[in-house]
N, C-alpha and C positions, 0 to 999 in steps of 0.2 A: 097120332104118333106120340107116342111117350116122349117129354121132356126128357135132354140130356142133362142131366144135374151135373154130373163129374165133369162135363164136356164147358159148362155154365160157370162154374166154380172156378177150373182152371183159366178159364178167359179173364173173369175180374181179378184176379191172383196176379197174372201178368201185368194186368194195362194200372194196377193197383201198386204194382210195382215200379213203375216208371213215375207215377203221379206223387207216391209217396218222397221218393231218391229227390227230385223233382219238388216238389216243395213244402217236404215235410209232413206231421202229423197234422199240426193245425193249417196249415194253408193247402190241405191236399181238399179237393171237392168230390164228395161222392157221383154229382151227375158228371163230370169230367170222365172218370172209372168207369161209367156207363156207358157212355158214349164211344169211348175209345173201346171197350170191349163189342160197343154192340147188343148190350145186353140191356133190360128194361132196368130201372133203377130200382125198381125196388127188388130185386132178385138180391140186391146187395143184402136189403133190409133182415130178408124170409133168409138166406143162406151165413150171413156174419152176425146179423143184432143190428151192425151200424159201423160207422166213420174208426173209432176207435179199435171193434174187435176184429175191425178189414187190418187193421195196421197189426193189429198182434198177430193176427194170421200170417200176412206177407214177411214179416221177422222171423216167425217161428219158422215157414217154410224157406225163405231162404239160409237162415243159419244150420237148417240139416242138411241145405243141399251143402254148404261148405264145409260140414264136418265131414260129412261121406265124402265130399273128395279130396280133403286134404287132409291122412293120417296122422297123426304122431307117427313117431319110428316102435317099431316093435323092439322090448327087451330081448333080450338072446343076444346083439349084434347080429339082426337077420340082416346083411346085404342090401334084399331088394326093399328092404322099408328104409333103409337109409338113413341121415345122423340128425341131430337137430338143426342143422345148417341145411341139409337137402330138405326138408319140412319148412324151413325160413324162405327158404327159393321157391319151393313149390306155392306158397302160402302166396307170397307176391303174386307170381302167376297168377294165381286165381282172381285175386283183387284185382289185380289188372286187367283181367277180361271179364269182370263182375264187377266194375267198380259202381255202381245200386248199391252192395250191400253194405259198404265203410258209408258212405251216404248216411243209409237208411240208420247205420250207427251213431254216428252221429249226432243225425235228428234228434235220434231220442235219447244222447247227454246232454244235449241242451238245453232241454227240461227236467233233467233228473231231479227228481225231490219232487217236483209239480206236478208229476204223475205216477200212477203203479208203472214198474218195471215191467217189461212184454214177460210173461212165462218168467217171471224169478226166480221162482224154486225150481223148474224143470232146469233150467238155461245155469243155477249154481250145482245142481249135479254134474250137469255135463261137465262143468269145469272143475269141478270136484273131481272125476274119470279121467281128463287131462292129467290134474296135480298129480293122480296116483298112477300115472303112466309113467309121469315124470320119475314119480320118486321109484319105479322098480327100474327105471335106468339107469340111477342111481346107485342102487344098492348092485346092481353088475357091473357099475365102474365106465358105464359107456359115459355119465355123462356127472360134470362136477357136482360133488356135495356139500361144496361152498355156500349155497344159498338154495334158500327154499324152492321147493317144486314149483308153487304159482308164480311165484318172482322169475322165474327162468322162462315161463310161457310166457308171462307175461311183457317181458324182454325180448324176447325171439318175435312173437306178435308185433309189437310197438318197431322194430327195427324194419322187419318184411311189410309194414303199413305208413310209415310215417312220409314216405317220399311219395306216395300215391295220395293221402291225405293234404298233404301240406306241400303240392308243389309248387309252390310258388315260394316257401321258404328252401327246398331240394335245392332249385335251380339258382337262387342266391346263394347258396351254400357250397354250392359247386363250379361257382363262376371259375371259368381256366381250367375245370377239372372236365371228364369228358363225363357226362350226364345222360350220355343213354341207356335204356333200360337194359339192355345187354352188361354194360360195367356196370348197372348200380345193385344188378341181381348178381352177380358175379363177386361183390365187393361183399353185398350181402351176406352171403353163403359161409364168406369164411369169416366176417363179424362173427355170426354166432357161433359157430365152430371154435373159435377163438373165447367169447365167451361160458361157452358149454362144457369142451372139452374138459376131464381129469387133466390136473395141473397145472390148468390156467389159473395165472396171478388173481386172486382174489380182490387183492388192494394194490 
């Protein structure tokens, strides 16, 4: 019976996913990913190279699955793609039901400078494509041209992350305030709206 390779691939992908969120690039263990897939260890070896190009793998592939599900808003003012606030909301969403990936980001600023970045140059195009989504919102007025393109994703991102990242400073922050995820995605929404929209005070 022929080996399932895609079948093999996606198992360590997974349990490689959990090990890395989990403890990192360096305290993650290849036979751990083994194990919990069920898979021989060296399938890591033949299928990624090793320890490291498991982890640029698991980055790469989770940061597409959250580009694909979480748009920008389409120029035009199309409705169903919505403002940079409903993009901030949804953005939540996702990290909140994927919270592996801020993890898995994390991990690897912890070390920045001490290792090659996962996909650098693929991962600054993308965000390149962002800026330039940005800025044709821009230029049809959906959204301010107060400050640069990557400043505003970057804003929008940091605003829909920082309370799932940092909750433990969230819920100091919010002592007497009501902190569930329903008002703080709600609060969210129109933060960035607030700072998005044409008109909004700059300073």
């Amino acid at each position: 019976m022929a080996w399932d390779t895609a079948r093999t691939k996606r198992l360590l992908l997974e349990a490689a996913v959990e090990e890395f969120a989990e403890h990192g690039p360096v305290g993650a263990r290849v036979d751990r990913v083994a194990s919990a897939a069920k898979v021989n260890k060296e399938r890591i070896y033949q299928y990624f190279g090793g320890k490291e190009q498991l982890f640029t793998a698991v980055l790469e592939s989770e940061l597409a699955k959250a580009a694909e599900a979480v748009p920008l808003p389409a120029p035009g003012g199309d409705p169903a793609s919505g403002d940079m606030g409903d993009f901030a909301g949804r953005l939540y969403d996702y990290h909140r039901a994927h919270p592996h990936l801020l993890r898995l980001l994390s991990w690897e600023g912890l070390r920045d400078g001490r290792a090659p970045v996962v996909a650098e140059t693929e991962r600054a195009a993308h965000y390149a494509d962002k800026a330039a989504r940005i800025a044709a919102l821009q230029l049809d007025s959906t959204v301010t041209a107060d400050f640069e393109p990557g400043r505003l994703f970057g804003a929008a991102f940091a605003l829909a992350t920082w309370w799932l990242t940092m909750p433990q400073l969230a819920r100091m922050a919010l002592s007497g305030a009501d902190g569930s995820p329903e008002a703080t995605r709600e609060a969210l929404v129109r933060m960035v709206r607030a700072l998005t929209e044409p008109g909004a005070p700059s300073r």
